[in-house]
N, C-alpha and C positions, 0 to 999 in steps of 0.2 A: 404121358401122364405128367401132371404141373405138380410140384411143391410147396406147400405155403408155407411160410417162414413168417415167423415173428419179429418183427423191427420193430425199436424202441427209440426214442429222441425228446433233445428241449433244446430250444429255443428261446432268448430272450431278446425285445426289442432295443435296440440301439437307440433310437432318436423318439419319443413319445410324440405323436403326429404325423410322422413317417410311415407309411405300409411298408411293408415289406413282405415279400415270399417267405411261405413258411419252409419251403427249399429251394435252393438255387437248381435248377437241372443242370447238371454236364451232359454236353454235345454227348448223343447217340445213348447215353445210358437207360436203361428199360425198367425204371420200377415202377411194378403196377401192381396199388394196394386194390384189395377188393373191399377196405373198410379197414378205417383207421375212426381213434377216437382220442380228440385235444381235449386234453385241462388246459385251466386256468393256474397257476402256481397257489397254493395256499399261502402263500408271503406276499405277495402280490398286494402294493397299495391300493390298486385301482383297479377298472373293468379292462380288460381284454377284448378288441373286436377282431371279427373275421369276416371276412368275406370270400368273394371270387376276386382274382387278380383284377380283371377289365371294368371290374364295379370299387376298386381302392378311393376313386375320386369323394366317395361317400360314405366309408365306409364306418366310421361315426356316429353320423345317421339314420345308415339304412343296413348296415352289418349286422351280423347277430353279436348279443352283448353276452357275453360271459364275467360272472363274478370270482371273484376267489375261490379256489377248488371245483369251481361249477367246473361240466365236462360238456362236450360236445360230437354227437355217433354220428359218422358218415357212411353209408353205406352202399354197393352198388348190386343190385337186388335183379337176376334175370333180365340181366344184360347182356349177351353172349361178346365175348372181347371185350366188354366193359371195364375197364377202372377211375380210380380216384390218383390225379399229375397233381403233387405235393406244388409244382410249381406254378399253379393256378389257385392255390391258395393264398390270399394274404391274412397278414394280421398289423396290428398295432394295437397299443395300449397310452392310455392316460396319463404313465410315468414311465418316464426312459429307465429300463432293466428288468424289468415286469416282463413274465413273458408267461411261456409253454409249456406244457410235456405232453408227448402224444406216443401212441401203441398203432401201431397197424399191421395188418395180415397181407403180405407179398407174394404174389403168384412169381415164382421160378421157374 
C-alpha cells in the first residue's frame, strides 16, 4: 500500500531569461507527484513561464504564460506507475526574483 504526502514549495527565478528546473533532482532520489499545482507569486512583476525542460529553448514563446497568482494543475490521470519529475520542469519569468509556489501529492 503507497502513501501520499503532501509537499509544499517556492521557487524564485535567479536570472530573468534563464530556464531553469523547477527542481534540481539528486542522483537516485524517487519523488513521484501524481499532481502538483504552480502559482504564479501575487508580488510578482511580471508573467511567469513554464514548460517542459527539452522545450526551455522557447519557452517564451511557446510556454504556458502565467500571470500574478494565476495557477497552473498538472495532473497524472490512469497511468499505472505514472508520475509528474519536478526535474523536467522548467520555468522562467520576465524579472529576475519573480517566481513560484507549488502544492503536490507524493506517492511514498
Amino acid at each position: 500500500m503507497h502513501e501520499i504526502r503532501l509537499i509544499t514549495a517556492q521557487r524564485a527565478v535567479t536570472a530573468a531569461g534563464t530556464p531553469e528546473k523547477l527542481k534540481e533532482a539528486p542522483e537516485f532520489q524517487q519523488e513521484r507527484f501524481i499532481s502538483i499545482t504552480i502559482r504564479a507569486k501575487t508580488g510578482n512583476a511580471g508573467f511567469i513561464y513554464v514548460c517542459h525542460w527539452d522545450d526551455r529553448a522557447t519557452i517564451t514563446t511557446e510556454g504556458h504564460v502565467l500571470s500574478p497568482g494565476e495557477t497552473m494543475p498538472l495532473d497524472v490521470h490512469d497511468i499505472y506507475d505514472g508520475y509528474i519529475d519536478l526535474s523536467k520542469i522548467a520555468i522562467d519569468a520576465g524579472t529576475s526574483g519573480d517566481g513560484i509556489s507549488y502544492y503536490g501529492f507524493e506517492v511514498v
